[in-house]
N, C-alpha and C positions, 0 to 999 in steps of 0.2 A: 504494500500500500504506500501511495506515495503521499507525503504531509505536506502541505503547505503554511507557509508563517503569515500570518496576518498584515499586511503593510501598519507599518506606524502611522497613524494621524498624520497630516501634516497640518502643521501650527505659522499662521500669520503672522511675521510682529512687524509691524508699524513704528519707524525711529522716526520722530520727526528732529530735526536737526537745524539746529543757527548759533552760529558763533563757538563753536564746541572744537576748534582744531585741537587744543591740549586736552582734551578727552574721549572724543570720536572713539580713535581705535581701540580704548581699552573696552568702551560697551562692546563694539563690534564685537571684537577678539571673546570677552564672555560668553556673546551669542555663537559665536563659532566655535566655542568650548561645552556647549549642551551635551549632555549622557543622552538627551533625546533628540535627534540625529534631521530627520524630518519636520524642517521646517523655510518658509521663506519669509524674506526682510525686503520691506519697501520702506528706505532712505527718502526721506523727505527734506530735501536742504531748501529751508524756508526763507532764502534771497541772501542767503552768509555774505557775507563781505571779507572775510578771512579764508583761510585752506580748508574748509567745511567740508565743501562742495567737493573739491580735489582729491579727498583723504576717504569721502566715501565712493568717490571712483575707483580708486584704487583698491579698495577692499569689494568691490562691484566686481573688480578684473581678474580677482587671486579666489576669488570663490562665485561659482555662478545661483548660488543662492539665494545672493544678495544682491538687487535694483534701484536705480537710483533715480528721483525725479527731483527737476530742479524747478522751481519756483520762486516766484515774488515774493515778497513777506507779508507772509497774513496773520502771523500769528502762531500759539500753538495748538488752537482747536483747530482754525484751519487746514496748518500741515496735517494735523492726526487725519481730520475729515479726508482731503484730500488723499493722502495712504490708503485709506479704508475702501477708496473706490476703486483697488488696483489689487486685492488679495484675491486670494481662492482657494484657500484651508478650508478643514473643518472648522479648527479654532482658530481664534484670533487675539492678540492680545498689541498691548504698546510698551516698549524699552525707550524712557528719556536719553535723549545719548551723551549725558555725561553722570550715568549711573552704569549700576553692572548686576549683572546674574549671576549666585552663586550656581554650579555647574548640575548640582538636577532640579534646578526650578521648574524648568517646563516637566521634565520626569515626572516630577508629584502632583502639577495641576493637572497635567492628561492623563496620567493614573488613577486620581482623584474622579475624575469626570466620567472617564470610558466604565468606571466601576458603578458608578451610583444614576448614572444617565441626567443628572440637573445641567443647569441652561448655564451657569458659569458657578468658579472656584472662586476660593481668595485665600493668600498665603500671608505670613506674615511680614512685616520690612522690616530691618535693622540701619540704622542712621550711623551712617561713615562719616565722623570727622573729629581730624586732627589723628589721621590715621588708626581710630578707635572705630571699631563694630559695636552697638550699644544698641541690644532691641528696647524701646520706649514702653514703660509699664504700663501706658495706657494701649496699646499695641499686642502687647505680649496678652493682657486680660479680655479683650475680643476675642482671642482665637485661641482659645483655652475653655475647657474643653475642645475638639474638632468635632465636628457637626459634618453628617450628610443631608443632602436634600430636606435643607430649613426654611425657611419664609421669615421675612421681617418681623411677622407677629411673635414668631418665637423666639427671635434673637433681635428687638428693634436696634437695641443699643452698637449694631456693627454698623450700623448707616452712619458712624464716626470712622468706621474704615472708609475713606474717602476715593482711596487713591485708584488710580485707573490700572498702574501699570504691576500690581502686583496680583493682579486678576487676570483667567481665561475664561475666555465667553464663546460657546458655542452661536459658530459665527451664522448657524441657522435662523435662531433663537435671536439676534442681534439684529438681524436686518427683517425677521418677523415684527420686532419691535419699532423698527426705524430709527434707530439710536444715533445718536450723530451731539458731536462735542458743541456747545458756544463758542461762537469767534469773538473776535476781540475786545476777549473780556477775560482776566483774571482768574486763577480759579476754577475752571472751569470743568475740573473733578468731578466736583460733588455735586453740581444739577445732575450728570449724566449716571453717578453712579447708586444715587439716590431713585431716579428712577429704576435702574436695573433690579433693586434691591428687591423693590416693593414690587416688580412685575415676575419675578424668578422665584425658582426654587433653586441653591447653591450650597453650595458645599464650603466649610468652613475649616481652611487646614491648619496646625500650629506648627509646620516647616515654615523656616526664613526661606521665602522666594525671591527676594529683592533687597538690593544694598544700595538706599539712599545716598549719594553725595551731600551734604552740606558746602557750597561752596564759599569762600572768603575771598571772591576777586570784585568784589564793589558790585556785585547781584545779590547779595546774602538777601535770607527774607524778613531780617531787621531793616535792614534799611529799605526797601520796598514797602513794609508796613506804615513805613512814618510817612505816607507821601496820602495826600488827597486822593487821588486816582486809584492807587492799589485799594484804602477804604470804601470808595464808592463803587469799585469791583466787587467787594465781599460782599459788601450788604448787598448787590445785584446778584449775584450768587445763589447765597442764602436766602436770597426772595424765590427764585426758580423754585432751590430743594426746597423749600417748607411748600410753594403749593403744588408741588406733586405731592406731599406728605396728606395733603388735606383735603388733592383728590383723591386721596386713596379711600379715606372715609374712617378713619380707624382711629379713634380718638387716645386710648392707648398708647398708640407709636406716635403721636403727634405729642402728648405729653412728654414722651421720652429722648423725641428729635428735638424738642426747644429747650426743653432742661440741659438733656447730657449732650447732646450733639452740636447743636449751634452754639450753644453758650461756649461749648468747649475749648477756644481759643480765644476769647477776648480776651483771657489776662495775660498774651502778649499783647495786645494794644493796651490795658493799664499800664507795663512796664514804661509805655512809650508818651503818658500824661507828660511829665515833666519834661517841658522845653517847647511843648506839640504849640500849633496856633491856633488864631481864634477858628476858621475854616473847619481842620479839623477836629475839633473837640466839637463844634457843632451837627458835623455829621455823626462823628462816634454816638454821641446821643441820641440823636434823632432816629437812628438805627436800632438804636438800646431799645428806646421810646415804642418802636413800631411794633418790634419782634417779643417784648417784658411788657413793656405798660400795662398790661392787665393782669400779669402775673408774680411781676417783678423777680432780679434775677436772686433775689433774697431764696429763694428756692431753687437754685438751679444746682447742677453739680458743680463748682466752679469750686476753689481753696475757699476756708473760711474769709483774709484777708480782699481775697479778689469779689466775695459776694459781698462787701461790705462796702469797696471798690464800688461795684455795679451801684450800688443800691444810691451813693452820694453821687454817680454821674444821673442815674435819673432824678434824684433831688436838685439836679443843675448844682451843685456844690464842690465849684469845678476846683477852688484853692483846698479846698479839704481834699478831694480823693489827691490831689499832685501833693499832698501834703502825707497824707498815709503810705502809697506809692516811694518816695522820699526814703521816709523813714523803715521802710521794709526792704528797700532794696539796702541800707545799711545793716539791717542784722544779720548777724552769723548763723544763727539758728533760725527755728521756726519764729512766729509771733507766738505772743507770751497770753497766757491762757487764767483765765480765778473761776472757781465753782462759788456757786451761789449757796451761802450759808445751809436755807430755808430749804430752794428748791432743789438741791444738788446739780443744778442746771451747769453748764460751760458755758463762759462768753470767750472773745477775746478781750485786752486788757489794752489799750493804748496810753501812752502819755498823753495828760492833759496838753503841752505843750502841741500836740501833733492833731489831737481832735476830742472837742468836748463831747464825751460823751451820756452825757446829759438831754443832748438834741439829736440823737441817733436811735431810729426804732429799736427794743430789743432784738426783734427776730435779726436786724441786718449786723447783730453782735455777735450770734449765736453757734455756738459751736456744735455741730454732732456728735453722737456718744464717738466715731467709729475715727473721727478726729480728734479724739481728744490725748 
């Protein structure tokens, strides 16, 4: 009897590519280091003005697996979009190309997938920098337990996995959906992956599939946050994902997307009160305002210091939060904590010098048992 082997899937990835010559080749080189063998790369040099372009020829030349389309610059939803209209995998997925694949990434999300039959995976990412691998313990606590063929209702709280490129997506199920990135706009993650959440059934791995770059060449995304423009990206964003959240209709996951999800990053923009201008502290509010005003972020999961933070930017009590902000970025330790004689309750404790606490709602003091 003669046996025949299965062909491996073949898997999509979509690099969209600009300004990346000191990193190009190492994504590549990763992709071309996969344990799973079968797959093609559509290079998307999105109008580079450096050796982008030239450097993904080259690796176009030395492997014919990889294709290169050259383009104007639009962006990076754009380029993604653009790629997407040139695959023909089963799966599909996208590699930033100045990040990298540890070598069976694709191995475990198409292992993952072929076994359990859901619509896409998601693995976990570990964040490179200053030559450190460090997975993020809000990262690590998503995908912990691993999960086959779950739904948002059952895990809401992964619609904080944002990220595009550490997911495969049955590219069937993908253009069934007609899924396609925001252009130029910011961010543009988590509208698209927010929908995918809420329309799939997926599979939840706790293998590291992706190794974030952090870079430090004047793109960091410190400096990007402090600009007007990159704020009025997010709160555009976050408008997308929440009303897919609220067409869903699931009251539930819409509690658990505004508390743990959205909220989940504003306290890099508190770090960034002190010095910010009038502009932006304006929109930072007004943002606050649209997304909390009825719920306030006094409930949200955010640090005790940083819902305290939220709670005096929706009081418009702009010298007080850069005032708390201040004094927390000088301490060495946590913020300092007193229990309540009577109620056994936790607050946090500040210097009167920094904020009377006297004109502060208790709840926006309040510490949790599980913080204390």
């Amino acid at each position: 009897m003669t046996w025949f082997r299965r062909k491996q899937p073949l898997v999509s990835v979509v690099v969209p590519a600009y300004g990346v010559e000191e990193w190009l080749g190492e994504a590549l080189r990763s992709l071309v280091q996969q344990s799973h063998t079968r797959w093609e790369a559509v290079v998307v040099d999105d109008g580079s003005v450096d050796r982008t372009g030239e450097i993904a020829d080259e690796w176009a030349h030395r492997d014919a697996r990889i294709t290169v389309l050259h383009t104007a610059n639009g962006g990076l939803g754009a380029a993604r979009n653009v790629g997407l209209r040139h695959v023909r995998g089963d799966y599909v997925t996208f590699l930033d190309s100045d990040d990298v694949l540890p070598p069976t990434a694709y191995s475990a999300l198409v292992g993952a997938l072929e076994a359990s039959g859901s619509d896409f995976a998601t693995g976990s990412i570990v964040r490179w920098e200053n030559g450190q691998l460090n997975e993020p313990p809000w990262m690590r606590r998503l995908h912990r337990p691993p999960r086959r063929g779950t739904t948002a209702a059952e895990h809401p709280e992964i619609l904080g996995d944002v990220f595009a490129t550490n997911k495969l997506f049955r590219r069937s199920w993908w253009e069934a959906q007609q899924l396609a990135f925001p252009e130029r706009v910011r961010y543009e993650d988590q509208p698209l992956t927010t929908r995918a959440y809420l329309r799939a059934r997926f599979d939840v791995l706790d293998e590291v599939v992706y190794h974030w770059r952090i870079r430090e060449d004047g793109t960091s995304i410190s400096q990007q946050r402090a600009s007007v423009a990159d704020l009025r990206d997010r709160w555009e964003t976050k408008r997308m994902a929440l009303a897919s959240v609220r067409e869903a209709g699931n009251p539930a996951i819409e509690d658990v997307f505004l508390d743990r999800v959205l909220a989940g990053d504003l306290w890099r923009y508190f770090l960034l009160l002190p010095g910010a201008g009038e502009e932006w502290w304006r929109i930072l509010r007004a943002g606050i305002l649209e997304f909390w005003g009825r719920r306030s972020l006094v409930t949200s999961g955010l640090p005790p210091v940083h819902r305290l933070t939220g709670w005096l930017v929706e009081q418009d009590r702009r010298a007080d939060a850069v005032a708390v902000m201040e004094w927390f970025a000088g301490l060495e330790g946590g913020a300092p904590r007193v229990q309540d004689a009577d109620s056994g309750r936790w607050r946090l404790s500040l210097p009167h010098r920094v904020l009377d606490e006297s004109t502060v709602a208790p709840q926006a003091l309040a510490v949790r048992d599980h913080e204390v």
